[in-house]
OpenMM code with the backbone's topology and positions (N, CA, C; nanometers):
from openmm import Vec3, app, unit

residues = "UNK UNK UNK UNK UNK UNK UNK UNK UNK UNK UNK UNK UNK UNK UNK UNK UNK UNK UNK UNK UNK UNK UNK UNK UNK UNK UNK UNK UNK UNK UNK UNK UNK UNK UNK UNK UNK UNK UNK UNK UNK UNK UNK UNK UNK UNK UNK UNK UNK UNK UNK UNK UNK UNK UNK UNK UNK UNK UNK UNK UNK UNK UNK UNK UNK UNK UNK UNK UNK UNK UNK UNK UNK UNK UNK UNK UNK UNK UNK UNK UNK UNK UNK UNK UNK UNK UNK UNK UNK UNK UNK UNK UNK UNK UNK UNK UNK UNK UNK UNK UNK UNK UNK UNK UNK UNK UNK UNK UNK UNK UNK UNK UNK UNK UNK UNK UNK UNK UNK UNK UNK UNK UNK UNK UNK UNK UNK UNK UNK UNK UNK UNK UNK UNK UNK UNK UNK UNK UNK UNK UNK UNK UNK UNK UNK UNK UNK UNK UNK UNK UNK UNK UNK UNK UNK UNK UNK UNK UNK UNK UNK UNK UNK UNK UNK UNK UNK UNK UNK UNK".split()
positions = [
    Vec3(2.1516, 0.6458, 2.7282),
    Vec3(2.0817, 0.5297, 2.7801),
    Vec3(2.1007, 0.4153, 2.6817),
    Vec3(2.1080, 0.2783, 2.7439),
    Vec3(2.1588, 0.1660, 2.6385),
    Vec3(1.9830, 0.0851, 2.6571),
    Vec3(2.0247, -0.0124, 2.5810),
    Vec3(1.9191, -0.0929, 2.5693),
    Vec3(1.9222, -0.1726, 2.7684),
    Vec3(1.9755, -0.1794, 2.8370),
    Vec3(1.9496, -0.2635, 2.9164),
    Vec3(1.9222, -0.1953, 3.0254),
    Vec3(1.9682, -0.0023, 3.0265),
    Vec3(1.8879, 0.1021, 3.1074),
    Vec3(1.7609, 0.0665, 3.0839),
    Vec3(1.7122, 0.0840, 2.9506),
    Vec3(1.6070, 0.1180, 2.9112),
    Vec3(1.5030, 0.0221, 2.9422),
    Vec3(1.5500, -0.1096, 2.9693),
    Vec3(1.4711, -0.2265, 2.9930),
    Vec3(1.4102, -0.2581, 3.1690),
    Vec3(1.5505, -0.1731, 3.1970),
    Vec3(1.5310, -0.1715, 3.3187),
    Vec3(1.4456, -0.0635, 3.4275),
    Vec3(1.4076, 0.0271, 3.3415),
    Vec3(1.3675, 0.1635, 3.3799),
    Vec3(1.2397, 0.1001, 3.3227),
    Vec3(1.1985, 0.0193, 3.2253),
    Vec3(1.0364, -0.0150, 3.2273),
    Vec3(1.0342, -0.1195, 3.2751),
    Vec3(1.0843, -0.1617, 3.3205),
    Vec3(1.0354, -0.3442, 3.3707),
    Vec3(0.9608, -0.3238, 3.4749),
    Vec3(0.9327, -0.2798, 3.5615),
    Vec3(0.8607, -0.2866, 3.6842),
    Vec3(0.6919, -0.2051, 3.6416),
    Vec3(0.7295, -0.0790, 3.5178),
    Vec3(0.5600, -0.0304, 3.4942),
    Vec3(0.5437, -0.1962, 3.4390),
    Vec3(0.5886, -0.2069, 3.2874),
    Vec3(0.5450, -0.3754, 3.2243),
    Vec3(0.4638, -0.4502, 3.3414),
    Vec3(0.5416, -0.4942, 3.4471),
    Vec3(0.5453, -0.6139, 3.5019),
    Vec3(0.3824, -0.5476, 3.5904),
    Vec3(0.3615, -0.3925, 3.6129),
    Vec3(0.2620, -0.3413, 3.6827),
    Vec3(0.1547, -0.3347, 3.5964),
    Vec3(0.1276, -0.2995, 3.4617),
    Vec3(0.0491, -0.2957, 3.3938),
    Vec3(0.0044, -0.4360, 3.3506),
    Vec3(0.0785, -0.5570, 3.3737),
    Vec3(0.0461, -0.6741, 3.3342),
    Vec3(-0.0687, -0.7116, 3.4648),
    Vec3(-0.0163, -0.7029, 3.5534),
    Vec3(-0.0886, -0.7300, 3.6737),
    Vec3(-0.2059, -0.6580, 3.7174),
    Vec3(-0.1873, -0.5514, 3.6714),
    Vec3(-0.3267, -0.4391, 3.6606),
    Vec3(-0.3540, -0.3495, 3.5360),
    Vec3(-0.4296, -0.3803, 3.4556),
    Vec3(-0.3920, -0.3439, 3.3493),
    Vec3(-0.5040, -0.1758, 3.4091),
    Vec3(-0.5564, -0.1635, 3.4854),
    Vec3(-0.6472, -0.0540, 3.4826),
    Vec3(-0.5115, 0.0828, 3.5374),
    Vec3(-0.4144, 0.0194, 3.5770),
    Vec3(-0.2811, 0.1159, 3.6249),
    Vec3(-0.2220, 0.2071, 3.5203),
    Vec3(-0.2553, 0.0952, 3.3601),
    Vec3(-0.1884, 0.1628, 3.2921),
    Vec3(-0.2676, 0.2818, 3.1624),
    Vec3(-0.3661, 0.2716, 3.1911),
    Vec3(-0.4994, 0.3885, 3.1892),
    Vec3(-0.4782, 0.4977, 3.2515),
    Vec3(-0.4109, 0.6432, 3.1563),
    Vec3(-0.3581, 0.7116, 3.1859),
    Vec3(-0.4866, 0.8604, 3.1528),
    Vec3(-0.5068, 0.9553, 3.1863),
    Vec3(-0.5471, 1.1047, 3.1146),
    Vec3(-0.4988, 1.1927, 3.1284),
    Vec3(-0.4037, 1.2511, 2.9907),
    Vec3(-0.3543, 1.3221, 2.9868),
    Vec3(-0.4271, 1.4616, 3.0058),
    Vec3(-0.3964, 1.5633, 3.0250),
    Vec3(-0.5117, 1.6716, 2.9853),
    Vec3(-0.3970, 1.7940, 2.9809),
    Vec3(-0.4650, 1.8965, 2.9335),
    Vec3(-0.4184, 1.9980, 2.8183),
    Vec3(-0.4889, 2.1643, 2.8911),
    Vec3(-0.4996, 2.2432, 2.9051),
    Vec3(-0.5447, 2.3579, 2.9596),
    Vec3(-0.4987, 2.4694, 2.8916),
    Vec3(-0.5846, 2.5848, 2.8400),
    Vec3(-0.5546, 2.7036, 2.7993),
    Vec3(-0.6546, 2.8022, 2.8140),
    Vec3(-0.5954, 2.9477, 2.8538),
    Vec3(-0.6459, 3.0544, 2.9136),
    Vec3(-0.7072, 3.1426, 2.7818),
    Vec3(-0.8475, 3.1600, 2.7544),
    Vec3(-0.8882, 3.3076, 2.6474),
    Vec3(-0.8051, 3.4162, 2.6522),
    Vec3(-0.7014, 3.4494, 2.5304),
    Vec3(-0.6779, 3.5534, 2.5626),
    Vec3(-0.8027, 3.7156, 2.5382),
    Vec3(-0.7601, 3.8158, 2.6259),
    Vec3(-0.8999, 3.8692, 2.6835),
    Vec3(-0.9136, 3.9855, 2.5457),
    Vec3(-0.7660, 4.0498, 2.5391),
    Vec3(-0.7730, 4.1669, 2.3967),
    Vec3(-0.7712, 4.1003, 2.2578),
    Vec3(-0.7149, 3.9898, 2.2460),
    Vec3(-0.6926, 3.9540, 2.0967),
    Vec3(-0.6953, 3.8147, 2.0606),
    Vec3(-0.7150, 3.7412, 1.9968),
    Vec3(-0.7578, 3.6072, 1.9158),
    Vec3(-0.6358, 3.5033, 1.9879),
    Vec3(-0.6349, 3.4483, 2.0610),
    Vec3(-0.5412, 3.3823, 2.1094),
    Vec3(-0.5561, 3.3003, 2.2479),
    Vec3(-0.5404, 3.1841, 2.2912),
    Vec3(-0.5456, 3.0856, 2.3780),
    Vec3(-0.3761, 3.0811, 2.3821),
    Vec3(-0.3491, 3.1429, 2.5470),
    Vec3(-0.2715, 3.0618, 2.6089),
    Vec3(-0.2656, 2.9367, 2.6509),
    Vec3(-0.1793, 2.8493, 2.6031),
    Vec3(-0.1322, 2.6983, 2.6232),
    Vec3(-0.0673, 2.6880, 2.7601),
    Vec3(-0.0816, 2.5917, 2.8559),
    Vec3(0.0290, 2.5704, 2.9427),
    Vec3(0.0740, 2.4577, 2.9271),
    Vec3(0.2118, 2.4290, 2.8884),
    Vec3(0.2944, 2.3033, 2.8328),
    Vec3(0.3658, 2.2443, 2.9249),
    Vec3(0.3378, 2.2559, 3.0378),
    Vec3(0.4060, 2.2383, 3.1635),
    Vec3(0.5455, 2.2523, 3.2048),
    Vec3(0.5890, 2.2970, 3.0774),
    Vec3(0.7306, 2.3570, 3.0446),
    Vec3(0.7777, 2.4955, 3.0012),
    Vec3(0.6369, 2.5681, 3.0031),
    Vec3(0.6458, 2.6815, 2.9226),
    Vec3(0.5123, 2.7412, 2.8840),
    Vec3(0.4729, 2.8645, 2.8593),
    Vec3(0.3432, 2.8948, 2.8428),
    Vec3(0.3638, 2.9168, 2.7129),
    Vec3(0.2876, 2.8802, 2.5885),
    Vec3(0.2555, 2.9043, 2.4549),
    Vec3(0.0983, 2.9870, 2.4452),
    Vec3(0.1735, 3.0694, 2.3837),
    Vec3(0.0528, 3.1410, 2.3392),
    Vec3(0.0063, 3.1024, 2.1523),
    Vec3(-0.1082, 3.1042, 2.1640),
    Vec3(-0.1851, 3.0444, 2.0550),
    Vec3(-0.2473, 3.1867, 1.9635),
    Vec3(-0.2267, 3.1452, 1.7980),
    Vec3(-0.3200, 3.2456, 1.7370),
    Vec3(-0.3851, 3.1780, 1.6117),
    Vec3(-0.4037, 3.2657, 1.5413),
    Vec3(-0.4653, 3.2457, 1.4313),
    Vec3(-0.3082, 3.2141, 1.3174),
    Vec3(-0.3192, 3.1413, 1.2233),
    Vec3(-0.2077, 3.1620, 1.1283),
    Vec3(-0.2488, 3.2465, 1.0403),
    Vec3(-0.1244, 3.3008, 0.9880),
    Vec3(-0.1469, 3.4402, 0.8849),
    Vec3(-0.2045, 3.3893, 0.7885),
    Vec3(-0.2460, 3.2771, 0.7438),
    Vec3(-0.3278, 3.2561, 0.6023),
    Vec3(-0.4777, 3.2672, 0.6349),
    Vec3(-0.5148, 3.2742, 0.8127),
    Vec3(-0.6310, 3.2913, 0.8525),
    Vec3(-0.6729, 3.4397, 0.9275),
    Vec3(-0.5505, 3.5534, 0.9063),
    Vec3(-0.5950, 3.6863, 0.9648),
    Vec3(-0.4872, 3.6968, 1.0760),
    Vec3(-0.4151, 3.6059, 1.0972),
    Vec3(-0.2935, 3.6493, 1.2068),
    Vec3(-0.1688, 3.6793, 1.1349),
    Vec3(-0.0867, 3.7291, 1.2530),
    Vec3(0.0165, 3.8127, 1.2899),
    Vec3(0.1499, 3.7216, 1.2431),
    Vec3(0.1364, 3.6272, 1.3114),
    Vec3(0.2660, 3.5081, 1.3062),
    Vec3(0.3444, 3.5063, 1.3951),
    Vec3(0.3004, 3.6174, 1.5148),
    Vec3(0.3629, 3.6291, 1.6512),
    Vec3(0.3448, 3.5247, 1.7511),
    Vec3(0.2152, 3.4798, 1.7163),
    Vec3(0.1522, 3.3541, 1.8483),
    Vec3(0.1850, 3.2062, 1.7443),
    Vec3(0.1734, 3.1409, 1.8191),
    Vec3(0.1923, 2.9904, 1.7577),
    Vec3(0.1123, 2.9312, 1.7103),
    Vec3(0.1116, 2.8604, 1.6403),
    Vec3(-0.0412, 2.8202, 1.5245),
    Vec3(-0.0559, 2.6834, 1.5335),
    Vec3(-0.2002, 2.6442, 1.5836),
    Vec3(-0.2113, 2.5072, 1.6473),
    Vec3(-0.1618, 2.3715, 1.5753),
    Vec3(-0.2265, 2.4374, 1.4458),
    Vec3(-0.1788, 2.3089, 1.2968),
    Vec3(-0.0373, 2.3167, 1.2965),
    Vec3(0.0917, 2.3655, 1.3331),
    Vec3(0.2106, 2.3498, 1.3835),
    Vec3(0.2267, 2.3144, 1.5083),
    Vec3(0.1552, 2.2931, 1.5743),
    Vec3(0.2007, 2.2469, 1.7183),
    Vec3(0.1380, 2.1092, 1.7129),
    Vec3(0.0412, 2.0727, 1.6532),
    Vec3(-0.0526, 1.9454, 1.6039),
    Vec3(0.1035, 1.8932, 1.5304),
    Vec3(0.1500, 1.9615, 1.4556),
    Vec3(0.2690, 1.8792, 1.3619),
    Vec3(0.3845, 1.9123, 1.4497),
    Vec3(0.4279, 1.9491, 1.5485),
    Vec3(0.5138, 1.9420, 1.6434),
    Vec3(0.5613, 1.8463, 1.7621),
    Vec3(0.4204, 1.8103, 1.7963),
    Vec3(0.3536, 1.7192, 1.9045),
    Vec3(0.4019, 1.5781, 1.8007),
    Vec3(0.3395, 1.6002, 1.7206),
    Vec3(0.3668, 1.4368, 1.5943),
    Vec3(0.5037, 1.4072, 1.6076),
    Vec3(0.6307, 1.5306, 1.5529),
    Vec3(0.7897, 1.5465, 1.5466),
    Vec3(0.8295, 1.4999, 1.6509),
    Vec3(0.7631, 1.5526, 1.7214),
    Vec3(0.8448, 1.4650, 1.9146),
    Vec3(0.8046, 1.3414, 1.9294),
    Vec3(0.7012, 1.3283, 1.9484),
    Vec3(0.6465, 1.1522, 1.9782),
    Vec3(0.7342, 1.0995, 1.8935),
    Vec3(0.7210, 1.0756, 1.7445),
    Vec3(0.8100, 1.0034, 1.6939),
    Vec3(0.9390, 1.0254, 1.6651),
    Vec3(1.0059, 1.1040, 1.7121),
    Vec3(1.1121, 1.1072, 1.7595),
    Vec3(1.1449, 1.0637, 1.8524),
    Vec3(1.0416, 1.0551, 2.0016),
    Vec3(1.1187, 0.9987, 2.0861),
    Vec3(1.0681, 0.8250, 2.0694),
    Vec3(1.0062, 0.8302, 2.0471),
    Vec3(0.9338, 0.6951, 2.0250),
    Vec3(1.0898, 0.5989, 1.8957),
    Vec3(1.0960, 0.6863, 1.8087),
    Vec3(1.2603, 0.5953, 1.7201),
    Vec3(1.3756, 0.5859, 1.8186),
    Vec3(1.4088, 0.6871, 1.8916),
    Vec3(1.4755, 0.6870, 1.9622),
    Vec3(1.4556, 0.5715, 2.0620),
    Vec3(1.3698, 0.5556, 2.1574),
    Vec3(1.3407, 0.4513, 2.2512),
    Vec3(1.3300, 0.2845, 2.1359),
    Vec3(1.3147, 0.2534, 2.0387),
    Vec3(1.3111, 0.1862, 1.9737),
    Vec3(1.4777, 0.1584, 1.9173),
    Vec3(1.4815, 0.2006, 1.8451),
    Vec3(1.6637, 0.2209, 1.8194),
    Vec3(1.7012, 0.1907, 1.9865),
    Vec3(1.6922, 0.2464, 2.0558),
    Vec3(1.7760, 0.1822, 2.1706),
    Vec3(1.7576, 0.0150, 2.2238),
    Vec3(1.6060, -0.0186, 2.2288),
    Vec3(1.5766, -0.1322, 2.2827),
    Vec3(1.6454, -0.2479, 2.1839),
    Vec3(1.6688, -0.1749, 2.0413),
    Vec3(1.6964, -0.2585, 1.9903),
    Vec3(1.8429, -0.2656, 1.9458),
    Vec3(1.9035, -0.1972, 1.9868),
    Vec3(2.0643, -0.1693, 2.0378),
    Vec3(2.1195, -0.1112, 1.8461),
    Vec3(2.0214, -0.0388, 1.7944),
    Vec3(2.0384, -0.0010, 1.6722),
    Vec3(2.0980, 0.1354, 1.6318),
    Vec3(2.2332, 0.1588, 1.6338),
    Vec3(2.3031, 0.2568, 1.6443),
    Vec3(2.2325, 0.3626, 1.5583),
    Vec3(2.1603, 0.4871, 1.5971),
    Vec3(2.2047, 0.5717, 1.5442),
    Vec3(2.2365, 0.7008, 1.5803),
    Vec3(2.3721, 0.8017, 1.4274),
    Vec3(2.4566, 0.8636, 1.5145),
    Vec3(2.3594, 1.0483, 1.5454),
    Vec3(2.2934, 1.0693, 1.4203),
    Vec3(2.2256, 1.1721, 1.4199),
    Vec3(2.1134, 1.1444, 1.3447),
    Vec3(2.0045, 1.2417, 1.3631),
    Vec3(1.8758, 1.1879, 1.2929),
    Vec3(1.7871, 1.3556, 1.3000),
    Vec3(1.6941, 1.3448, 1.2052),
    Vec3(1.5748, 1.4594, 1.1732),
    Vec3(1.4731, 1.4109, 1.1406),
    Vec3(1.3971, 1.4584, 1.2232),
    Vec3(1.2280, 1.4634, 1.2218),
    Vec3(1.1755, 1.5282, 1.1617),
    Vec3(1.0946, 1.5046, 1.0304),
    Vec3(1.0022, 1.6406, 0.9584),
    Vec3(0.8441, 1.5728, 0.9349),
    Vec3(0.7840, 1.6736, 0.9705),
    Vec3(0.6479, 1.6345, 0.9306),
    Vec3(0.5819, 1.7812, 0.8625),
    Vec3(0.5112, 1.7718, 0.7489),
    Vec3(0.4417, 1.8708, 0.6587),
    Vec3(0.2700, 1.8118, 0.6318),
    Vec3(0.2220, 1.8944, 0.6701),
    Vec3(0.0933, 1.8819, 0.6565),
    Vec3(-0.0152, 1.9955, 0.6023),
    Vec3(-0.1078, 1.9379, 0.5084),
    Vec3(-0.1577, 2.0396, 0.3953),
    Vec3(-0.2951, 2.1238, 0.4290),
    Vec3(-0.3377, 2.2023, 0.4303),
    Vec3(-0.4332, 2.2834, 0.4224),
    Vec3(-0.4568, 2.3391, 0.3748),
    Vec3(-0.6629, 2.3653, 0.3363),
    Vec3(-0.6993, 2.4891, 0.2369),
    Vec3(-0.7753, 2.5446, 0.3397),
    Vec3(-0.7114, 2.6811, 0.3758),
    Vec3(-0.7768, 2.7587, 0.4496),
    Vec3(-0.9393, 2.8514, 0.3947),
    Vec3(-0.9713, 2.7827, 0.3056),
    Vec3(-1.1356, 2.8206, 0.2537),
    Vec3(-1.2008, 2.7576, 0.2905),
    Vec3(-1.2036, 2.6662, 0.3851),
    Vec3(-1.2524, 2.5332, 0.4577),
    Vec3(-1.3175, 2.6401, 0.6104),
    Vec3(-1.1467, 2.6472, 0.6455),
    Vec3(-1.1385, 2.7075, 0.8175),
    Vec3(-1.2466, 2.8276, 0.8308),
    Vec3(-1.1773, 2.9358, 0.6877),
    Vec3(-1.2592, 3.0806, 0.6743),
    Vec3(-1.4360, 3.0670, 0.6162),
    Vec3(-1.4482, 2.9535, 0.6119),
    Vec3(-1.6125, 2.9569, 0.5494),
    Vec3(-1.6348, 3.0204, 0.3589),
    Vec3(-1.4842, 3.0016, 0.3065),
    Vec3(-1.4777, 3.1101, 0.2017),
    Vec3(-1.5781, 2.9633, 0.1195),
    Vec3(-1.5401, 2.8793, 0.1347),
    Vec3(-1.6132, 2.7427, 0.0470),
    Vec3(-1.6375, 2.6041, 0.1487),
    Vec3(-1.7951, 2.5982, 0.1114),
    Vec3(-1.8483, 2.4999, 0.2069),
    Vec3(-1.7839, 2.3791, 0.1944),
    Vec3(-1.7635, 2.3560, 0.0611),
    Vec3(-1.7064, 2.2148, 0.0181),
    Vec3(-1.5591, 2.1737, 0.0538),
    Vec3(-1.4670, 2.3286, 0.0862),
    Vec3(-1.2827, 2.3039, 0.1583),
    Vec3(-1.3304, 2.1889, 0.2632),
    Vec3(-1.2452, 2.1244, 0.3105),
    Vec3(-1.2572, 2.0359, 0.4023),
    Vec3(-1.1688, 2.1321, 0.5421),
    Vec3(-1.2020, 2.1060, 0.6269),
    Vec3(-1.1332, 2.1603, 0.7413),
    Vec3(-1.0656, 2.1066, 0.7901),
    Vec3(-0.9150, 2.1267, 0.8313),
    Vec3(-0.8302, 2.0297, 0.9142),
    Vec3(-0.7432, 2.0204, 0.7889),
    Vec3(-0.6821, 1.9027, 0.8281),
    Vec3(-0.5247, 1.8917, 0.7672),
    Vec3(-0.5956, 1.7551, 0.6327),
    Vec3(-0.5488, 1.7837, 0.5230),
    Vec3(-0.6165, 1.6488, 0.4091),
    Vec3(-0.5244, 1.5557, 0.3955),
    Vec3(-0.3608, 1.6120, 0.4285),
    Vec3(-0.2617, 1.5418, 0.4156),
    Vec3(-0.1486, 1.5401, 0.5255),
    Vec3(-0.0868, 1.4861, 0.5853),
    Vec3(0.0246, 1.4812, 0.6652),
    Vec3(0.1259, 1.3559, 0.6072),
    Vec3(0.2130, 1.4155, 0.6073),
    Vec3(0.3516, 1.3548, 0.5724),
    Vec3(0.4746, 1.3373, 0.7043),
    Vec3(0.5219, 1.2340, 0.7233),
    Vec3(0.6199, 1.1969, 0.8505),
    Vec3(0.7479, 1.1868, 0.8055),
    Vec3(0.8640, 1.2291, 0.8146),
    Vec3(0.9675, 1.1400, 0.7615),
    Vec3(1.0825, 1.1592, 0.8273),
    Vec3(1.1856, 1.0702, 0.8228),
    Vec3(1.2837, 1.0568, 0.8954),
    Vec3(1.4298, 1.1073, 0.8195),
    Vec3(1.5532, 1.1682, 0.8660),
    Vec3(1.6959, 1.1279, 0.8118),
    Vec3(1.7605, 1.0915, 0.9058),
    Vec3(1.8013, 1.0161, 0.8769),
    Vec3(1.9042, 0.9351, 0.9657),
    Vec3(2.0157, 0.8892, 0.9805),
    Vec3(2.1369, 0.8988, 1.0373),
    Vec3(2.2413, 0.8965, 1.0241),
    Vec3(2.3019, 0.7288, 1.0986),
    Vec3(2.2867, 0.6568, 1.0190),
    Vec3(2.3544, 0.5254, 1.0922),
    Vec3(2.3972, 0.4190, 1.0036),
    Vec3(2.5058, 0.3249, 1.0270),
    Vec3(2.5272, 0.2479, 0.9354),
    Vec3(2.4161, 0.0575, 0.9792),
    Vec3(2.2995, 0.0916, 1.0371),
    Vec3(2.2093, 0.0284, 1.0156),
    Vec3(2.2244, -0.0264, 0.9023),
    Vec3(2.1981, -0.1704, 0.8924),
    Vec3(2.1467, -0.2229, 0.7111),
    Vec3(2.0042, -0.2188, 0.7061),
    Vec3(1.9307, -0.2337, 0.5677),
    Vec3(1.8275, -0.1680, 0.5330),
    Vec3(1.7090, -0.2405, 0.5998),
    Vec3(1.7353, -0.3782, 0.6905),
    Vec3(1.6144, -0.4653, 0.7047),
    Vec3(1.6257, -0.4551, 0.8991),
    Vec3(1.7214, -0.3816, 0.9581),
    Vec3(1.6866, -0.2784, 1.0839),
    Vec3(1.5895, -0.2008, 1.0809),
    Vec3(1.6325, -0.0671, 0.9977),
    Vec3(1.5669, 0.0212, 0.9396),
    Vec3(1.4575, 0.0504, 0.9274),
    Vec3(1.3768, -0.1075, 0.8815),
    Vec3(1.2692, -0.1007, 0.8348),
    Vec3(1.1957, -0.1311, 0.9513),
    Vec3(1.2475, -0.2353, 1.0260),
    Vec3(1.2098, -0.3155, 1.1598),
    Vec3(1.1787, -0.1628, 1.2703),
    Vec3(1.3084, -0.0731, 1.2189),
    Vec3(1.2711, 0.0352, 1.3196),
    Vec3(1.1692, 0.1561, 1.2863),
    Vec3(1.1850, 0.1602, 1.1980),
    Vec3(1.0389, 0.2249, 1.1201),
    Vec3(0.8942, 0.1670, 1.1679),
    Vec3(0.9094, 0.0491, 1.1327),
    Vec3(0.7608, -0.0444, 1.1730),
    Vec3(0.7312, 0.0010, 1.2760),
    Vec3(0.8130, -0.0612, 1.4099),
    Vec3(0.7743, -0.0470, 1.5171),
    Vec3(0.7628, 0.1258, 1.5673),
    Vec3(0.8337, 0.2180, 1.4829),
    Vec3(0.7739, 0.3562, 1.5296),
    Vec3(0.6688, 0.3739, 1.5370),
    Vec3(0.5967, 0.3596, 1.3771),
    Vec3(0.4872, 0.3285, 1.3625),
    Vec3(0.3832, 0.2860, 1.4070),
    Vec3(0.4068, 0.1951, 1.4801),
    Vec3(0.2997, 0.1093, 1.5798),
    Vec3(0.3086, 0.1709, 1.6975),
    Vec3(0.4489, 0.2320, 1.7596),
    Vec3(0.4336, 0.2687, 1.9166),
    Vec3(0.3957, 0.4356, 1.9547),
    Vec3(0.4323, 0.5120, 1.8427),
    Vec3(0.4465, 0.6403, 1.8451),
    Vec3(0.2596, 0.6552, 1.8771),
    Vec3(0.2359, 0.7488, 1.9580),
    Vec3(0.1052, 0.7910, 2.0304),
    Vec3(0.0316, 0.9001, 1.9377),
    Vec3(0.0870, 0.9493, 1.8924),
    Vec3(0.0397, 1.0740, 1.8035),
    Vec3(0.0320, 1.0304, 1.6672),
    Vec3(0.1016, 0.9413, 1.6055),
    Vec3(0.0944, 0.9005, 1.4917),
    Vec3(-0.0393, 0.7822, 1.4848),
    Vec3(-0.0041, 0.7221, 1.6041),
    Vec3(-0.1403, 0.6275, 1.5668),
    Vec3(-0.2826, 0.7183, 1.5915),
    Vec3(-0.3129, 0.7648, 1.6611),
    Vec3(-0.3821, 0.8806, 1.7244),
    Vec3(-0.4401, 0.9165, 1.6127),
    Vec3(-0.3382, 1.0138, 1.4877),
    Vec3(-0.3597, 1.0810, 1.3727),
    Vec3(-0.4357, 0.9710, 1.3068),
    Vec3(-0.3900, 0.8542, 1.2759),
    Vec3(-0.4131, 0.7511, 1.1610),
    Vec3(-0.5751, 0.6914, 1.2374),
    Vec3(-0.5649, 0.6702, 1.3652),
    Vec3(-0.7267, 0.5808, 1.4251),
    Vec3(-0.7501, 0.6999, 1.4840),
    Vec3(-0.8443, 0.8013, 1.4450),
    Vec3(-0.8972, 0.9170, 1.5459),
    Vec3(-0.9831, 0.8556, 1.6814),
    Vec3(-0.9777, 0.8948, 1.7675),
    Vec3(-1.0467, 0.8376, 1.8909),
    Vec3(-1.1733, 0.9481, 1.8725),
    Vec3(-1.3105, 0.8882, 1.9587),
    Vec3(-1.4376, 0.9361, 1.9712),
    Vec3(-1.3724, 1.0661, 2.0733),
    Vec3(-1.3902, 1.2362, 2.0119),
    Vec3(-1.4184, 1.3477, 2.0336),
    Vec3(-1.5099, 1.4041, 2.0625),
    Vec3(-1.5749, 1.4185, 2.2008),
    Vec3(-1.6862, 1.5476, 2.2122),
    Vec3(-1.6352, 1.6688, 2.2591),
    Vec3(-1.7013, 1.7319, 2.2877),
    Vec3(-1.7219, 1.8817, 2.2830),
    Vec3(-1.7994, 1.9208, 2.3981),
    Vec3(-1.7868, 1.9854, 2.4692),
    Vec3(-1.8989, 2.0748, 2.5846),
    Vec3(-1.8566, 2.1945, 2.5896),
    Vec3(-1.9630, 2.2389, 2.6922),
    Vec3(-1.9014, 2.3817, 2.7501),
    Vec3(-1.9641, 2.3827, 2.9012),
    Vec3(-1.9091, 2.4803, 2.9606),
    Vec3(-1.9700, 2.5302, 3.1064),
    Vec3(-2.0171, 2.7052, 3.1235),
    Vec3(-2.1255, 2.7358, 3.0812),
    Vec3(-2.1494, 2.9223, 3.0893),
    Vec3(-2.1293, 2.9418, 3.2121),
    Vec3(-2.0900, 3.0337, 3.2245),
    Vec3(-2.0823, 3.1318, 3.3692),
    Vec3(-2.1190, 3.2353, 3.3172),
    Vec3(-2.2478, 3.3084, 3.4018),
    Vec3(-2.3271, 3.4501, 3.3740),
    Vec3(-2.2065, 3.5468, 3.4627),
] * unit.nanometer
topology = app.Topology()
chain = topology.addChain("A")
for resn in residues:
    res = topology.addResidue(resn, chain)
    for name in ("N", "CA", "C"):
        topology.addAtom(name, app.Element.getBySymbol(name[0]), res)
C-alpha cells in the first residue's frame, strides 16, 4: 500500500467522523471463558482462541500464555502497525523493521509475598530497528507521530477510568 492507497482508503471514515464525530466512537470488547480444571481464561482473539495462565514466576506451567506478554504483544502490534501506516502516509521508505517491547515485574506484589511490591508492570520499554535510508529528522518525525497515534501506547502512558463488576449466577 502507498501513501495515496492509504489516503484513499481513509478519506471517506475522516470526511465521516468530521461530520459526525459520535460515528467515530468505537467499543471494542474482549471475552474469555473460566477454564473449569485449571487456572486459565480462554481468550477469543477473533483469530484464534488463546488460552491464558499463570506465568511460571507465579506457579504456572508456561504452556498457556501469560497476560503481561500479551499486554506487551498487543503494545508490539499497535505500534507496529501504527509506524507502518505512518511511514506510509508519509511516503518514508522503510525496507525491514523490529518491534520489541520489555516490561518489568516483581512478582511479590502479584503473590502477596510483600505488601509494599507494586503490582503490574513498573517499567515498559518500546523500541524500534529499522531498516531504511531515512535521514535522522524523518525518523524522528516518524517516531513522534507513532507515539501520538499508536492506541496502546497512549492507553499505557494516559490510563483511562477502569471499573470492575460482576454478575452471580446461583
Amino acid at each position: 500500500m502507498n501513501a495515496d492507497e492509504l489516503r484513499a482508503l481513509q478519506a471517506p471514515l475522516k470526511a465521516r467522523y468530521r461530520e459526525e464525530p459520535t460515528a467515530a466512537k468505537v467499543t471494542l470488547s474482549a471475552e474469555g471463558i473460566l477454564g473449569e480444571a485449571s487456572i486459565t481464561c480462554k481468550v477469543d482473539t477473533g483469530k484464534a482462541l488463546v488460552e491464558a495462565g499463570l506465568h511460571p514466576a507465579s506457579g504456572g506451567s508456561g504452556l498457556a500464555a501469560c497476560s503481561g506478554d500479551m499486554l506487551l504483544e498487543a503494545l508490539v502490534a499497535c505500534a507496529g502497525v501504527t509506524l507502518k501506516a505512518v511511514a506510509t502516509a508519509l511516503a518514508i521508505p522503510i525496507r525491514s523493521g523490529k518491534v520489541m517491547a520489555e516490561g518489568d515485574l516483581d512478582f511479590r506484589g502479584t503473590l502477596g509475598v510483600d505488601k509494599q511490591a507494586p503490582v503490574g508492570f513498573t517499567e515498559v520499554r518500546l523500541r524500534f530497528q529499522l531498516e531504511t535510508e531515512a535521514p535522522p529528522d524523518q525518523i524522528a518525525t516518524l517516531l513522534k507521530l507513532t507515539e501520538r497515534y499508536c492506541v496502546i501506547y497512549q492507553t499505557l502512558r494516559h490510563p483511562p477510568q477502569v471499573t470492575l463488576s460482576s454478575e452471580v449466577k446461583a
